[in-house]
GUZAVEX-893724 format. One record per atom (N, C-alpha, C): residue number from 1; residue in three letters; chain; atom name; x, y, z. Coordinates in Angstrom, 2 decimals, decimal comma, always signed. Atoms other than C-alpha are relative to their C-alpha. Example, Ala and Ser with C-alpha at 12.3 -4.5 7.8 and 13.67 -1.06 7.14 Angstrom:
<sites>
SITE    i   aa  ch  at        x        y        z
SITE    1  Ala   A   N    +0,89    -1,19    +0,00
SITE    1  Ala   A  CA   +12,30    -4,50    +7,80
SITE    1  Ala   A   C    +0,90    +1,20    +0,00
SITE    2  Ser   A   N    -0,82    -1,19    -0,06
SITE    2  Ser   A  CA   +13,67    -1,06    +7,14
SITE    2  Ser   A   C    -0,77    +1,09    +0,73
</sites>
This chain:
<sites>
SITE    i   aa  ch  at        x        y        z
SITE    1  Unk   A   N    -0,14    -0,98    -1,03
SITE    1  Unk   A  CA    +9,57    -3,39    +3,48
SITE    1  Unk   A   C    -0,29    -0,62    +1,36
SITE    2  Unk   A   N    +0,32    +1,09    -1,72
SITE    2  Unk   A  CA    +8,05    -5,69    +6,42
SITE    2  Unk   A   C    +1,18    -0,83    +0,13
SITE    3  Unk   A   N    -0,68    +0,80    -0,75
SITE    3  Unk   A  CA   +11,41    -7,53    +6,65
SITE    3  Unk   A   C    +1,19    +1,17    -0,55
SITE    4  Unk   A   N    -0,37    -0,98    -0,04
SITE    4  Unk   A  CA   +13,05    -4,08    +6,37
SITE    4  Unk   A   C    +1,31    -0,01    -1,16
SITE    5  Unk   A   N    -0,72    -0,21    +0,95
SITE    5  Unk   A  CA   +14,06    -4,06    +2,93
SITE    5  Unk   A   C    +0,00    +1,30    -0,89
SITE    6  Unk   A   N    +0,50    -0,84    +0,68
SITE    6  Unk   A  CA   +13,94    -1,12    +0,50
SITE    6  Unk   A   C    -0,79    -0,58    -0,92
SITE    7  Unk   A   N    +0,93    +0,38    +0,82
SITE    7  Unk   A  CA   +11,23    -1,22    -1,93
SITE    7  Unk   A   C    -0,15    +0,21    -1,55
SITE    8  Unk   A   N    -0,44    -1,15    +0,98
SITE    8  Unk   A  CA   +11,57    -0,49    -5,47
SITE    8  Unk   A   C    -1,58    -0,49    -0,91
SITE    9  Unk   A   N    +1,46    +0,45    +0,78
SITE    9  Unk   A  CA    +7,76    -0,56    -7,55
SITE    9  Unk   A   C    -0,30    +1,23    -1,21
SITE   10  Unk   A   N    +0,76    -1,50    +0,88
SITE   10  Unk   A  CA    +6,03    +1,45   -10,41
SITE   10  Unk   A   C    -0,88    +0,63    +0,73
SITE   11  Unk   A   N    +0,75    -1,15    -0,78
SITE   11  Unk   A  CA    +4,61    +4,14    -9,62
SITE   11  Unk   A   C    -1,40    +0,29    -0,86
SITE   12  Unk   A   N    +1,32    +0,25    +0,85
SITE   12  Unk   A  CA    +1,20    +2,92   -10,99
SITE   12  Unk   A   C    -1,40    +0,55    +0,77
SITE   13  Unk   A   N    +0,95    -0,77    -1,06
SITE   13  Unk   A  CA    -2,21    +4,14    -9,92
SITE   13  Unk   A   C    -0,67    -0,91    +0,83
SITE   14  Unk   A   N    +0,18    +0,67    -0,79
SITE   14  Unk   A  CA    -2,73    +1,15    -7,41
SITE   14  Unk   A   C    +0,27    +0,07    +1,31
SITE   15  Unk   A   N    -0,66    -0,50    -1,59
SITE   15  Unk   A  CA    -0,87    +2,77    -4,41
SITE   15  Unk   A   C    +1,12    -0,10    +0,01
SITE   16  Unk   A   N    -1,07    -0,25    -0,78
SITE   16  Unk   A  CA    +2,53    +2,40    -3,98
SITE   16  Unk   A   C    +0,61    +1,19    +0,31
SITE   17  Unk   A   N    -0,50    -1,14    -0,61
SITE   17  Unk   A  CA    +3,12    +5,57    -3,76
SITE   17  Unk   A   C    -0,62    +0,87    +1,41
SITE   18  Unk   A   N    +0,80    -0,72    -1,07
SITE   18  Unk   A  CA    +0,89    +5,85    -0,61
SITE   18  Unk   A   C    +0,75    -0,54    +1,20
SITE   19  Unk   A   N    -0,87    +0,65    -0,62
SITE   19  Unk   A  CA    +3,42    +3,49    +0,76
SITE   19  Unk   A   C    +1,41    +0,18    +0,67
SITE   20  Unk   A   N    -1,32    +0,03    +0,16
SITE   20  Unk   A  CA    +6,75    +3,98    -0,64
SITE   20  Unk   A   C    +0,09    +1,62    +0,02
SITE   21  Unk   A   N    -0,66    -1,50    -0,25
SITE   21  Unk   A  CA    +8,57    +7,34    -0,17
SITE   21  Unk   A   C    +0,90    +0,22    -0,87
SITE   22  Unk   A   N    -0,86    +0,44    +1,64
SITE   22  Unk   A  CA   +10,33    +7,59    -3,54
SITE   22  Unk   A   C    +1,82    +1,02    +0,84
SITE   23  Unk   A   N    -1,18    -0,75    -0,66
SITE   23  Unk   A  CA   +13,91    +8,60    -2,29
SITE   23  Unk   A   C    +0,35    -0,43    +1,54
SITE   24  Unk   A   N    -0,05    +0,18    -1,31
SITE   24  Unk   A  CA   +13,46    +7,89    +1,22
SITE   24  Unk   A   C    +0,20    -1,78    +0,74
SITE   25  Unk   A   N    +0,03    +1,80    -0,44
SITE   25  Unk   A  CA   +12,63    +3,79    +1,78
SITE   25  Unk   A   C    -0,05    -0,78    -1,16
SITE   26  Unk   A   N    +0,40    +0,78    +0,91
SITE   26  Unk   A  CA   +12,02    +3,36    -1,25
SITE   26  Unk   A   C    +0,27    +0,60    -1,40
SITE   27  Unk   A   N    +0,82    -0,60    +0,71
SITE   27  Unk   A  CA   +12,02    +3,75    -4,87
SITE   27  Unk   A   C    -1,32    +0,00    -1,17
SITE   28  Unk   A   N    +0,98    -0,27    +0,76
SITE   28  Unk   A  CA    +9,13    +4,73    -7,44
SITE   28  Unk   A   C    +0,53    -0,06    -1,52
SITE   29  Unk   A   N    -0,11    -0,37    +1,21
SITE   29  Unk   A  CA    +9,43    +4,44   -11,16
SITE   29  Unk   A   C    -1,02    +0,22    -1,16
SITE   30  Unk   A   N    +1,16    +0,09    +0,72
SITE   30  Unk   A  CA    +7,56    +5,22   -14,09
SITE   30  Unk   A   C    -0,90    -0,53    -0,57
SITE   31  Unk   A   N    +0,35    +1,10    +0,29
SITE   31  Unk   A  CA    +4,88    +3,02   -14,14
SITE   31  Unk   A   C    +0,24    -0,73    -1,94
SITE   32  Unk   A   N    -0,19    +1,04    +1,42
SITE   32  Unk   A  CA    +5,56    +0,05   -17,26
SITE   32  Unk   A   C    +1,46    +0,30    -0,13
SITE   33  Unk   A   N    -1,19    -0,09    +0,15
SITE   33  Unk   A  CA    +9,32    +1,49   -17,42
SITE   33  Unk   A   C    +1,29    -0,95    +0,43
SITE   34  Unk   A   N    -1,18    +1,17    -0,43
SITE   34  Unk   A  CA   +11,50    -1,79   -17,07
SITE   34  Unk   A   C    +1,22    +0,68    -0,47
SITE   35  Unk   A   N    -1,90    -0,11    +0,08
SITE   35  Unk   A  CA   +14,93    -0,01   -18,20
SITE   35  Unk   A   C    +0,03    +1,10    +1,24
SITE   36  Unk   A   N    -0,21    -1,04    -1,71
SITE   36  Unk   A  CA   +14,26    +2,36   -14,76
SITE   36  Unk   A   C    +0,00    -1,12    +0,66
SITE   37  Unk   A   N    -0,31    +1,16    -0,86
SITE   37  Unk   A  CA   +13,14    -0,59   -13,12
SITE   37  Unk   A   C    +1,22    -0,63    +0,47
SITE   38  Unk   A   N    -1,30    +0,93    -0,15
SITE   38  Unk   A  CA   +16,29    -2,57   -13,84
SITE   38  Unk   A   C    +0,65    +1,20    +0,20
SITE   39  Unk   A   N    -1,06    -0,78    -0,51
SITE   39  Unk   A  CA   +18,50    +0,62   -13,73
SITE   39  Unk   A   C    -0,36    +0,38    +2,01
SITE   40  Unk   A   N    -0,23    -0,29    -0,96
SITE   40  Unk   A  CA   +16,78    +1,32   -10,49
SITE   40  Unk   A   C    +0,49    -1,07    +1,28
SITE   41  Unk   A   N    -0,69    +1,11    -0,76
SITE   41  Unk   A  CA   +17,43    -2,11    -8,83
SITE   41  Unk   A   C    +1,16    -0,34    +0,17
SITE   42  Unk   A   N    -1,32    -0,10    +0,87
SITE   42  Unk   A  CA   +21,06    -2,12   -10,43
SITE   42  Unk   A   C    +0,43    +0,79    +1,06
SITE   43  Unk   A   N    -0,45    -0,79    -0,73
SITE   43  Unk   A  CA   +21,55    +0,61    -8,17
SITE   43  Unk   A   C    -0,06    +0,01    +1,65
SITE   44  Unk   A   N    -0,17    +0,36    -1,47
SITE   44  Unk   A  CA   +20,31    -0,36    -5,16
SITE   44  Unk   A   C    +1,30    -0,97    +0,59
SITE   45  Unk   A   N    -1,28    +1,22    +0,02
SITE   45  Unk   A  CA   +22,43    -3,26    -5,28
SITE   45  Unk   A   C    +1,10    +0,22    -0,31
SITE   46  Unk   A   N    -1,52    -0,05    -0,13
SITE   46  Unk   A  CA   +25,45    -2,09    -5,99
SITE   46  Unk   A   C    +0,64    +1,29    +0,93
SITE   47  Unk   A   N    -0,58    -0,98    -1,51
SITE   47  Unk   A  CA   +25,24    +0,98    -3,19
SITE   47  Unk   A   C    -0,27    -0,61    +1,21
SITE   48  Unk   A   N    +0,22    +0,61    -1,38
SITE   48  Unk   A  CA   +25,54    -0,69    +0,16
SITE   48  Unk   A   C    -0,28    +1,07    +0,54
SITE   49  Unk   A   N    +0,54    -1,23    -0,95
SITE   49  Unk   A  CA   +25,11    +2,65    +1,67
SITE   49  Unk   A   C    -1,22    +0,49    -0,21
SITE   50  Unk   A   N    +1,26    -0,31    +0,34
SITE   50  Unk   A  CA   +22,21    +3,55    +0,12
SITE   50  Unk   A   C    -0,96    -1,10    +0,47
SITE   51  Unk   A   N    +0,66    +1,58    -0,07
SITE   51  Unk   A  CA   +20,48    +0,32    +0,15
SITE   51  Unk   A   C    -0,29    +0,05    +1,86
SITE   52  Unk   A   N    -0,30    +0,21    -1,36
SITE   52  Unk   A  CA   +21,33    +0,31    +4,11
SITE   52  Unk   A   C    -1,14    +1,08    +0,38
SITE   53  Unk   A   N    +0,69    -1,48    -0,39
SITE   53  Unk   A  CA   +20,04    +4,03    +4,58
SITE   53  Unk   A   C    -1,90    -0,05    -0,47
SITE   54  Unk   A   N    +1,43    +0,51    +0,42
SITE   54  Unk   A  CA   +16,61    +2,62    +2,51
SITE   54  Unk   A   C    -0,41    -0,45    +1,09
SITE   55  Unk   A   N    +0,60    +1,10    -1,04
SITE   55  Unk   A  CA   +16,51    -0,10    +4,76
SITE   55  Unk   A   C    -0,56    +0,20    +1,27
SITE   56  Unk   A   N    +0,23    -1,11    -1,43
SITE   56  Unk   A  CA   +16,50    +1,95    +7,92
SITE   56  Unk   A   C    -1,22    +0,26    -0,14
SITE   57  Unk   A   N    +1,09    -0,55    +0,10
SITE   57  Unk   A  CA   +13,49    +3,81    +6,75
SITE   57  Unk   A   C    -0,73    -0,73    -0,10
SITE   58  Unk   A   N    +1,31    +0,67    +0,73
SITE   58  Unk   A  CA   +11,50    +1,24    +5,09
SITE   58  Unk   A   C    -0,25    -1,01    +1,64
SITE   59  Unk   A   N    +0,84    +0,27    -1,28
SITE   59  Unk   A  CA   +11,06    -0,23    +9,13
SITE   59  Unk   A   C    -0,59    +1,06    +0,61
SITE   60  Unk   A   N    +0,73    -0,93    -0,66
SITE   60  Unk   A  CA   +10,31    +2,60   +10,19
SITE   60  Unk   A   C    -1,47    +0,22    -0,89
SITE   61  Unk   A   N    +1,34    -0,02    +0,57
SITE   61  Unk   A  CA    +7,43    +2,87    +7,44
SITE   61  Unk   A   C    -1,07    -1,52    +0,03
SITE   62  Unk   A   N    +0,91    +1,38    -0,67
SITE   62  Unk   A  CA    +6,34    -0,84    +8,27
SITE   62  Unk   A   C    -0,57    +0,25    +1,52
SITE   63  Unk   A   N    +0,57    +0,03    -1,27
SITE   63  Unk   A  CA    +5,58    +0,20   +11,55
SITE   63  Unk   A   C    -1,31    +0,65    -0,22
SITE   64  Unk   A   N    +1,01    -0,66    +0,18
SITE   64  Unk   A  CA    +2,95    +2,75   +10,28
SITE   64  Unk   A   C    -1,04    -0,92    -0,37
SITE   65  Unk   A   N    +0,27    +1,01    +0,74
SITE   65  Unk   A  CA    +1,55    -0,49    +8,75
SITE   65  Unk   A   C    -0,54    -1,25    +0,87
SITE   66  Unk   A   N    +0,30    +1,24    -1,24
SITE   66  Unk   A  CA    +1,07    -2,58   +11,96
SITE   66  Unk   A   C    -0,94    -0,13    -0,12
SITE   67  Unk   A   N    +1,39    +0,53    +0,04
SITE   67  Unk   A  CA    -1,77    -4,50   +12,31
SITE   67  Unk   A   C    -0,87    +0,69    +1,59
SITE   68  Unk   A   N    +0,55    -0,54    -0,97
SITE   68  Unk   A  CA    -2,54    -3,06   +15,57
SITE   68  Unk   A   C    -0,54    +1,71    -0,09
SITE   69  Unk   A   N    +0,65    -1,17    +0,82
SITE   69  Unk   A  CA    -2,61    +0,59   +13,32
SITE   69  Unk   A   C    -1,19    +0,04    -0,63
SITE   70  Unk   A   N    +0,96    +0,17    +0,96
SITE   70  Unk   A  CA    -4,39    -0,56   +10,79
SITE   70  Unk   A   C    -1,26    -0,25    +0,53
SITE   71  Unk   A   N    +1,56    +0,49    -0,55
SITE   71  Unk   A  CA    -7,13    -2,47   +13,05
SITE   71  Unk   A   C    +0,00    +1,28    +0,70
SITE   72  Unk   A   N    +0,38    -1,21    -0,62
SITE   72  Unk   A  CA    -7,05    +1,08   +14,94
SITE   72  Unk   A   C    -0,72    +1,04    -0,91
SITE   73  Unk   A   N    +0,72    -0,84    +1,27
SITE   73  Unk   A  CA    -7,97    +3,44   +11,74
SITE   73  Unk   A   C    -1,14    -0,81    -0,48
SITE   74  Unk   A   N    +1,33    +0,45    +0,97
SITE   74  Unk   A  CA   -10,60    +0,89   +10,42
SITE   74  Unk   A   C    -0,95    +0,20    +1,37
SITE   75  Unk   A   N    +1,50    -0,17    -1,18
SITE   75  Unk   A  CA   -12,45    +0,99   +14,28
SITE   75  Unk   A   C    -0,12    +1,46    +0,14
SITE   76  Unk   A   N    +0,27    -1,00    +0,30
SITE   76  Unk   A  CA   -12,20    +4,61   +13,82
SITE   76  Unk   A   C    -0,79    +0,86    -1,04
SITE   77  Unk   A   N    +0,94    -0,06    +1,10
SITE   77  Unk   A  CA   -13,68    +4,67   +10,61
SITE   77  Unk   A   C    -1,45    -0,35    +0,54
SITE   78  Unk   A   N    +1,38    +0,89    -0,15
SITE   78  Unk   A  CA   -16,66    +2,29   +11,79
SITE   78  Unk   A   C    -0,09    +0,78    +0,79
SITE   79  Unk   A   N    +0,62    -0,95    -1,01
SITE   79  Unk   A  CA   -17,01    +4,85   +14,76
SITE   79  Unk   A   C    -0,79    +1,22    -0,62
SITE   80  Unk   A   N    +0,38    -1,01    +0,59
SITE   80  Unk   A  CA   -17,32    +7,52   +12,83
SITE   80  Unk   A   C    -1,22    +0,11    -1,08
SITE   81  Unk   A   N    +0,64    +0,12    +0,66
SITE   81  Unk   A  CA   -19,49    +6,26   +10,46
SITE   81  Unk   A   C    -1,52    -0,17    +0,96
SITE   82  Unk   A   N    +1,76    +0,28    -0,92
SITE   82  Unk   A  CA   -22,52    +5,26   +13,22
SITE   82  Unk   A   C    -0,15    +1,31    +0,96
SITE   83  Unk   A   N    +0,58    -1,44    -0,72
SITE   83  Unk   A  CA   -22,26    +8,53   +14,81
SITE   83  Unk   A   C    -0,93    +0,65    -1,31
</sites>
């Protein structure tokens, strides 16, 4: 997704779904399910329009992701925490 690709991951209880937008930038499958997996990769790849329309989004969700975000929510945290 940082070099504004779509994303395709299980949808395991590690996060990607805090990430990925199942439908939108990305998709989600049932985590351990390799014949979704491969059907869902299969598919990306052979819709250029889709794939494209992923791609779009999944910069726009890398931006949420910036390091200049991220270091903003963690000094917000640490603020909040010494009040």
């Amino acid at each position: 997704m940082a070099y504004g690709l779509p994303a395709v991951s299980f949808d395991c209880k590690s996060g990607p779904a805090d990430i990925i937008t199942h439908g939108v930038d990305g998709l989600l499958v049932e985590d351990g399910n390799t014949d979704k997996l491969y059907k869902s990769l299969d598919m990306l790849m052979s819709n250029k329009e889709l794939c494209q329309k992923f791609a779009l989004k999944a910069i726009e969700t890398r931006k949420r992701f910036s390091i200049e975000k991220i270091a903003s929510k963690w000094q917000q945290l640490f603020e909040e925490l010494s009040n």
